[in-house]
N, C-alpha and C positions, 0 to 999 in steps of 0.2 A: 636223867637230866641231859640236853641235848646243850653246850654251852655252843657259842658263834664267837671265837675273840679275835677282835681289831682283822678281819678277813681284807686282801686286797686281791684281785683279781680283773684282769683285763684281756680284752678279745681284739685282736687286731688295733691295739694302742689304745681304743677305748675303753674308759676304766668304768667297772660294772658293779664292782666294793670298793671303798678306802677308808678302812678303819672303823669295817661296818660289827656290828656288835650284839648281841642278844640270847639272853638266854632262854629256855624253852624246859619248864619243871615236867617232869615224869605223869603220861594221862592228859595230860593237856589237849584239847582238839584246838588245831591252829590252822587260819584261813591268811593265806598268803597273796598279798593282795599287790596291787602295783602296775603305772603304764605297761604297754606294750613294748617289749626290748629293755625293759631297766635290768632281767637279768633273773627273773625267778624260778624258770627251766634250770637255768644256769647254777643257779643256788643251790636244786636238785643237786646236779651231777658232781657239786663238789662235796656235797654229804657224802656221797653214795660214795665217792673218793674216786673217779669216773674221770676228773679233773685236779690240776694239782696247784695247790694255791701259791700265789706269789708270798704274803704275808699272811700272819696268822696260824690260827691253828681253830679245829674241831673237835670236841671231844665228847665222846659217847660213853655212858658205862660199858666195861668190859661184855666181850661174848654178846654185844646187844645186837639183832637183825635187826634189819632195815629190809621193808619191801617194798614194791610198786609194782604196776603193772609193766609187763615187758612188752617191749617193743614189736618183737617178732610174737603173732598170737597163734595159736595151737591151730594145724591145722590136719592132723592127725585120723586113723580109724579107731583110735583110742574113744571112748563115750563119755558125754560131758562130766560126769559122776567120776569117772574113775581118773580123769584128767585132772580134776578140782583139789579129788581125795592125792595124788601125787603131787599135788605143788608143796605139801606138809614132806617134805623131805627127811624129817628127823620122823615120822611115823609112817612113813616108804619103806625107809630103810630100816625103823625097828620090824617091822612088819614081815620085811625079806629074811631078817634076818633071823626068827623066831620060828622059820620055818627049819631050817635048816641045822639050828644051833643046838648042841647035846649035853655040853655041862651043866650038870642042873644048878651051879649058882650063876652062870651067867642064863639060864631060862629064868631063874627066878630076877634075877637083875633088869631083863629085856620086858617082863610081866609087869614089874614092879613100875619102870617107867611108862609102860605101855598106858595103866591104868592112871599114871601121874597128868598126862598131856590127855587125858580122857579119849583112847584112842576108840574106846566103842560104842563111845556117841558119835563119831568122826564123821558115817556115814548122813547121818540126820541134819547135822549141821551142815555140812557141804548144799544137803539134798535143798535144807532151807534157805541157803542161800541162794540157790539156782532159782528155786521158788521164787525168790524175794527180786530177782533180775528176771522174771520173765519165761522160764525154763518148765513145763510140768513134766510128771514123773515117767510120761514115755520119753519127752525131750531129750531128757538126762542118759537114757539108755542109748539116745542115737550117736552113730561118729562125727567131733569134728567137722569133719570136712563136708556134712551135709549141708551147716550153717554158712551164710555170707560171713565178709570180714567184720560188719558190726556188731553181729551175734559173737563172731568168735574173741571179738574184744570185753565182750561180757563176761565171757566164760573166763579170759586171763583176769580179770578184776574179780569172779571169783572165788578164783585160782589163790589172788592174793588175801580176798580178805579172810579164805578159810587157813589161810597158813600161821595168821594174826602175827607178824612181826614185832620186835617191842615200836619200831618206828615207822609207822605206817607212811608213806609218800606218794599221793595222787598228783596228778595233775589235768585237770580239767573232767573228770571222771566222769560227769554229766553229759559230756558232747556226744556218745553214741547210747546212750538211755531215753528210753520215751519219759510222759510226766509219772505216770504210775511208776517206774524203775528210778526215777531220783528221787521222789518221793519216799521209794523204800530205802534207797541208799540214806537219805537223811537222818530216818531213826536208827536205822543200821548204826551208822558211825557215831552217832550222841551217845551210842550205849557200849562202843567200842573199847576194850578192856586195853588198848594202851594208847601211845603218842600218836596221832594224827596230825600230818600237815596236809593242805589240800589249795593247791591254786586253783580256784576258780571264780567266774565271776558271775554266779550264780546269786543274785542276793538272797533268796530265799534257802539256798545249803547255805550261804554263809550267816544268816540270822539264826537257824536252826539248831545247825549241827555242830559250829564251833562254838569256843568260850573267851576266844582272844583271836582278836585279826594282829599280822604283822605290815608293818609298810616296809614297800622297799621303794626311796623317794631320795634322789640327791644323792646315791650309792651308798647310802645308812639304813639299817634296821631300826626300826623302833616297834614294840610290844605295846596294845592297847589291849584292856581288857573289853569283854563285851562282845556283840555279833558286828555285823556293817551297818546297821542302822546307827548303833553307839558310839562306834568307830569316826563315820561320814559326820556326828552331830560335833563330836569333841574336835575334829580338825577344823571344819569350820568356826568354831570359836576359836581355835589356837591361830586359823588364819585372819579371823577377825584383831585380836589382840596383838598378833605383830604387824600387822597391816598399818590399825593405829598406833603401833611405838614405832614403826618405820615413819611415817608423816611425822610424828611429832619431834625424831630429830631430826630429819631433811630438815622441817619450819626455823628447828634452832641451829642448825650450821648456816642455815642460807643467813640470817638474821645476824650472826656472827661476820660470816663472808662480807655482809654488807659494812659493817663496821668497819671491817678489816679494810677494804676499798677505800671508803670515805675519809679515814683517819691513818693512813697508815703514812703518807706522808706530810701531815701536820703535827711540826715539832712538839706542838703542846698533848698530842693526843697518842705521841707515836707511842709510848710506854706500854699504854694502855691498848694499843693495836696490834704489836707485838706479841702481849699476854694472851689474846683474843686468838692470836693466830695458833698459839701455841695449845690453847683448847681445842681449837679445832683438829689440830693434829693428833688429841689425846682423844678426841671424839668420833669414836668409831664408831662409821654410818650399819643400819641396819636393813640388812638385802628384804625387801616385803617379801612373803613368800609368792611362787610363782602359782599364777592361777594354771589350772589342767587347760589342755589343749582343747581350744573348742571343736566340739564332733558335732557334725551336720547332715541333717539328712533334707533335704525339700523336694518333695511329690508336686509333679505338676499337676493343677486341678482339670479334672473332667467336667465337660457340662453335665446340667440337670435332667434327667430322664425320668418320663414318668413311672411311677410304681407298678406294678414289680419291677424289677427290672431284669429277675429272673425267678421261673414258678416251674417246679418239677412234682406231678401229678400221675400217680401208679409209674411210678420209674424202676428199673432195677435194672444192675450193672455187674459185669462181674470182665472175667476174662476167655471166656470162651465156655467153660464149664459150667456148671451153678454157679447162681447169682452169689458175687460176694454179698450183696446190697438189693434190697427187693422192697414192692410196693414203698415207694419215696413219695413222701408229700410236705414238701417243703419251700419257701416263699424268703425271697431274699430282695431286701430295702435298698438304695442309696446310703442310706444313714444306719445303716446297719452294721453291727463291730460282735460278731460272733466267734466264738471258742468252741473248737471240737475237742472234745472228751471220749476217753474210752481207752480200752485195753491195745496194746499192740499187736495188730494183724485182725484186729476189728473191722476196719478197711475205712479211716480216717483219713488217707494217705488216696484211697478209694474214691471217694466221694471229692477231696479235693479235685483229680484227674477230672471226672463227671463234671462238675463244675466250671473247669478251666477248659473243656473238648479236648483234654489229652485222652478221653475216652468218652463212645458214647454208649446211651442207655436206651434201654426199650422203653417205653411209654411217654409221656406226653411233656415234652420238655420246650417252656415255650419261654424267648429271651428278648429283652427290647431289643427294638430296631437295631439300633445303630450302638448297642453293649462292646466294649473293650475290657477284656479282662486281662489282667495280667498276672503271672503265675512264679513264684519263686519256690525252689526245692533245694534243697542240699546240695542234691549233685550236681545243680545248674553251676553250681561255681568249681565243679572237676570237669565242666566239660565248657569252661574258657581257653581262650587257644595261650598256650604256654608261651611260645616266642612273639608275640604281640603286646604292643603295647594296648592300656585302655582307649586312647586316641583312638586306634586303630579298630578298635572293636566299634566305636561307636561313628566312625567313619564308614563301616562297613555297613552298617545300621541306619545311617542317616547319609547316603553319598554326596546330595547337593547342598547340605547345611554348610555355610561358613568355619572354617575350625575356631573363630572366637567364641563363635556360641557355642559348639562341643565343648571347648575347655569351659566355658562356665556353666553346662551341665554338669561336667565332671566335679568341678569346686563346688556345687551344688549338694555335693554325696563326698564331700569331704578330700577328693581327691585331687590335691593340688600341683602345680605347675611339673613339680619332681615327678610325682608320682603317672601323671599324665603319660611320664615318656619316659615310665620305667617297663618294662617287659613282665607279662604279668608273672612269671615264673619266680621273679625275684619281689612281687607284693608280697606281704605279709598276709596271711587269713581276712583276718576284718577288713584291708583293702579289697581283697577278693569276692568278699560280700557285697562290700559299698558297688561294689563295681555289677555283680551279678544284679541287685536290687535297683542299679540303675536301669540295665536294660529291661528288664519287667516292668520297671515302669513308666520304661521311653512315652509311651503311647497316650499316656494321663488316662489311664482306669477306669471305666467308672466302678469295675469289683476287682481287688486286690486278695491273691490267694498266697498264703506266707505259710510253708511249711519250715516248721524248725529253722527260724530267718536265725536267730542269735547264737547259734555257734559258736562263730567265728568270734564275734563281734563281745569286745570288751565292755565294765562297765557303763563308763561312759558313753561309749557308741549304744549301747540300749537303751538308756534315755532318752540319747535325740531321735532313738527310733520311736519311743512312743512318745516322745513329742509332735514327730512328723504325723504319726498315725493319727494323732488326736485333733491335727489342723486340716488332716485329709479330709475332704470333702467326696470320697467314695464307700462303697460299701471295704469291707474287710471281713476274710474270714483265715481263720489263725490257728495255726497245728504245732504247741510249744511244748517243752519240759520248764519254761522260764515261768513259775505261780506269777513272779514280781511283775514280769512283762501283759501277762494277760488278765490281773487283778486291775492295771490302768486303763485296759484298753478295751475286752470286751465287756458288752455290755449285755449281752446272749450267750447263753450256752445249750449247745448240742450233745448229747449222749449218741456216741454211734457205738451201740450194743446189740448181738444177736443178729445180726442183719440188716437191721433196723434204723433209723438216726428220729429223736425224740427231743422237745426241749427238754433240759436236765430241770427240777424242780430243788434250787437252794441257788448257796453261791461256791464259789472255791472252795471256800474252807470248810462246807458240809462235804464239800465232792473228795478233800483232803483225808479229812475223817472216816468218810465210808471206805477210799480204798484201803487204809490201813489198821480198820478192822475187818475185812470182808476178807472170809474167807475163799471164795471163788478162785479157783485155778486161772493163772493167767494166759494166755494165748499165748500159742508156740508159731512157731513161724512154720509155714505148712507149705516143703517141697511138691514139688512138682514130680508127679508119679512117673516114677523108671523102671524101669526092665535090671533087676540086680545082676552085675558080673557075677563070676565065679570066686571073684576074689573079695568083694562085699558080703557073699554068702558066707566064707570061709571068716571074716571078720565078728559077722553078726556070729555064729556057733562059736568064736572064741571067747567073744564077751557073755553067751548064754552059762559056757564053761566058767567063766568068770564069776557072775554071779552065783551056779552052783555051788562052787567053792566056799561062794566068802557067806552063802547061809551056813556051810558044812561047818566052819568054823563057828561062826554065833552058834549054834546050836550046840558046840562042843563047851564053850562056854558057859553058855547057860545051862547046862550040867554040873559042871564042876562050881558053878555059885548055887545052885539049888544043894548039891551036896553039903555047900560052906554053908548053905542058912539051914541045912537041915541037921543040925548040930547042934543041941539043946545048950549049951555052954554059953553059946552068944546070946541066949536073950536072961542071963543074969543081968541082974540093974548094974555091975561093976561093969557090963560088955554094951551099955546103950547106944554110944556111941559107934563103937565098932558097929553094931548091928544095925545104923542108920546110915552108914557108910555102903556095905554088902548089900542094902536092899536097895539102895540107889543106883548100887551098878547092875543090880539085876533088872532092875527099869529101865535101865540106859540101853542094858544088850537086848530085852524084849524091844523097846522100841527099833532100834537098829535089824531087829530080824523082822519085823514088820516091813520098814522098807524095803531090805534084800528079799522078801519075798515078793514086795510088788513091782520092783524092779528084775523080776528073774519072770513074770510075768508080761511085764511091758518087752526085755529081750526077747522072748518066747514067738508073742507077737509079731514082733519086728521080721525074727524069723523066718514065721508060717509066712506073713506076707512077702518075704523076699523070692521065698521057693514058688509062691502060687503067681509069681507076677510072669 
């Protein structure tokens, strides 16, 4: 059980807890919700004890870990497998030290726990974890440092969730996962065998995968049971309910006041004005709760073009190599509100590019006239200029406009007078969106292309984004991890599979369904072929050595349990138990030498191809 008592804590004089309180039972999955700055990063770091509280106190059952994803991600020659399998730090070091150790009661002590922490399914778990983020079984055998930082932020998340700490701690864990990879996280943590908190503003993990949202609102905790849809329904009626008892005693102080006025000096009434005044003093007004800050998005409209307004006919695209993308035949509306779908590194991110002429294509790509497309991606908002203000960006953008109309584009897209003529280095994320999402769609669109728009952008900025989107009078095509976001908004979905891009036949929720029963290996991120150093070679033969070893081991294993089940004793009816125990683990380390074998294969691989490149 995780208690929070009377916490006070402040950052530069403003106060972020006061006598904030709640407590969190053992198993719980809890979704940590709350504006932007109220302090839930922060809430983190005081668990962790990172931070040190003014008041209050935290308290944890003894010996309990806590995880999360670290900060700094692995960028190592170490292989994603054996980086995942060493975040389990207490089966690192049983592991090291079973090698070396000769007292046979601490070998049998180092055994004994070995098998406690299930250290010989350790491999398979890890491996399905990798799985489950995107990773397949050559993946796993590669270094590190072969991965971008989003890959390798995967690999720290499942670093942590193979370590399973009693207190699990994410924060935002969805922001570098395609939809298939939160998807997996989803079920993943519903079935998570301890405490889960998890900030995000994902409402479809937070309907999913927790059991209780927390608010952190007015620098108090408060515990709701339920996902965010239960959560969002019950405070609106709690803001309904004091809403009306805030009016009903403002009616009756004013109505008092009035008396008070009128009679207070007439002698015959003063008694009775006095008394009145003296209620009023007893009658303590009630603050209405404060409504959320309104988030705003408004797209300027594009005029009407006739249909198509863009038709791609035997197209195929790729980047110099084979086609990622081939024979394309596809037809895109004004009115059109399309979802691509597909695995990561399908080339959804691809076909956006083709779409927006951030790349072109071979065959017959024909666009109206006078089409304005506008193109938002992730990185668009890493490559705003840091010491500039937004004024300035859209000044640059726009030279001869007036700056009153720039600033009321900007309050347009939420970003008001402050923020205008704050330097973007110092916006927060969501401002940095609003801001990227404006320039893309300086121009009024008539096709709007939004990869992974929501990010940054908190709950409530996703709403007024798919409010904007659903008064946009342009076409839209939409590359998200957000189900919630593109359950409102598209109205078409694309399958870009194999090459290929097809309409999908269902809606979300069969496409939900199919990923997270299909067995299909998921797409790896496929570097770009090098010439291996001498020092990459020497890496890849350490890890083939590696995996050598750790079959040499299983296999020594599963000797010594064939021996223990081949011991007529254990299958007395008095030994059933016992002998359901031994047969499990001899499943566990067969399975586990399957992998090490296919992974001593995929190193092998790696290899041959490093030497013949």
């Amino acid at each position: 059980m995780l208690r929070l008592d009377d916490l006070s804590f402040s950052i530069e004089g403003r106060p972020l807890f006061e006598a904030a309180s709640a407590t969190i039972p053992t198993g719980h999955k809890i979704g940590l919700v709350g504006r932007n700055g109220t302090g839930k990063t922060t809430l983190f770091r005081l668990i962790r004890g990172e931070l040190a509280l003014e008041g209050g106190s935290i308290t944890l059952p003894s010996r309990s870990k806590i995880g999360g994803v670290a900060q700094e991600v692995p960028s190592s020659g170490t292989s994603l497998l054996e980086t995942v399998l060493q975040s389990d730090q207490e089966r690192a070091s049983l592991m090291a030290e079973a090698e070396s150790a000769s007292d046979p009661a601490r070998i049998a002590a180092i055994q004994t726990r070995l098998a406690d922490i299930d250290a010989w399914s350790a491999e398979g778990r890890a491996s399905a974890i990798l799985k489950g983020l995107g990773f397949d079984t050559q993946a796993q055998a590669r270094p590190c440092s072969d991965f971008s930082g989003g890959w390798r932020m995967r690999v720290a998340l499942a670093g942590v969730l193979f370590a399973q700490p009693d207190l699990l701690l994410l924060d935002e864990p969805t922001n570098y996962l395609d939809l298939e990879g939160a998807l997996w996280l989803e079920s993943y943590l519903a079935k998570y065998p301890h405490t889960v908190i998890i900030i995000s503003h994902d409402r479809g993990l937070l309907n999913r995968a927790v059991d209780h949202i927390l608010h952190l609102e007015d620098r108090k905790l408060t515990l709701y049971a339920g996902g965010y849809d239960t959560f969002a329904r019950t405070r609106a009626e709690q803001r309904a309910v004091l809403a009306a008892e805030a009016q009903k005693v403002a009616t009756r102080r004013a109505h008092m006041q009035k008396f008070v006025d009128r009679f207070r000096a007439k002698a015959s009434k003063a008694k009775q004005a006095q008394s009145r005044l003296k209620m009023l003093e007893k009658l303590t007004p009630i603050t209405p709760p404060s409504e959320a800050a309104k988030h705003v998005f408004s797209f300027p409209a594009p005029e009407e073009l006739s249909p198509p307004i863009l038709r791609l006919e035997g197209v195929s695209v790729g980047y110099g190599g084979p086609p990622v993308l081939r024979k394309l035949d596809l037809r895109i509306d004004q009115d059109d509100r399309i979802a691509l779908l597909g695995r990561n590194g399908e080339g959804k991110s691809t076909l956006s590019k083709l779409l927006a002429r951030k790349l072109e294509g071979e065959g017959q790509v024909t666009r109206a006239a006078k089409l304005r497309v506008g193109y938002f991606a992730q990185h668009q908002v890493d490559e705003l200029e840091l010491d500039e203000t937004p004024l300035q960006h859209l000044q640059r953008a726009r030279p001869t406009e007036a700056q009153p109309k720039l600033r009321a584009r900007l309050a347009a897209f939420g970003l008001m007078a402050e923020q205008a003529e704050t330097v973007v280095a110092r916006l927060s994320g969501g401002q940095k969106a609003r801001l990227s999402l404006l320039l893309a769609t300086l121009d009024a669109p008539h096709l709007l292309i939004l990869d992974e728009p929501t990010n940054h952008l908190d709950i409530e900025s996703r709403e007024a984004l798919v409010e904007a989107l659903t008064e946009y009078n342009g076409a839209v095509v939409l590359v998200s991890h957000d189900m919630h976001l593109l359950s409102l908004v598209a109205d078409r979905l694309w399958l870009v599979s194999g090459g290929h891009v097809s309409p999908f036949e269902g809606d979300l929720e069969s496409y939900r369904a199919f990923l997270l029963a299909s067995d299909t290996k998921p797409a790896r991120e496929k570097p770009k072929p090098k010439r291996a150093s001498r020092d990459e070679v020497a890496v890849l033969r350490s890890e083939l050595r590696k995996c050598e070893a750790r079959i040499e081991k299983l296999e020594d294993m599963r000797e010594k349990l064939a021996k223990k089940l081949a011991n007529p004793a254990l299958y007395a009816d008095d030994h059933a138990g016992d002998l359901r125990v031994w047969q499990g683990k001899y499943a566990e380390v067969m399975e586990a030498l399957d992998r090490a074998e296919a992974l001593w294969v995929a190193a092998q691989e790696a290899l041959d191809t490093a030497q013949d490149a």
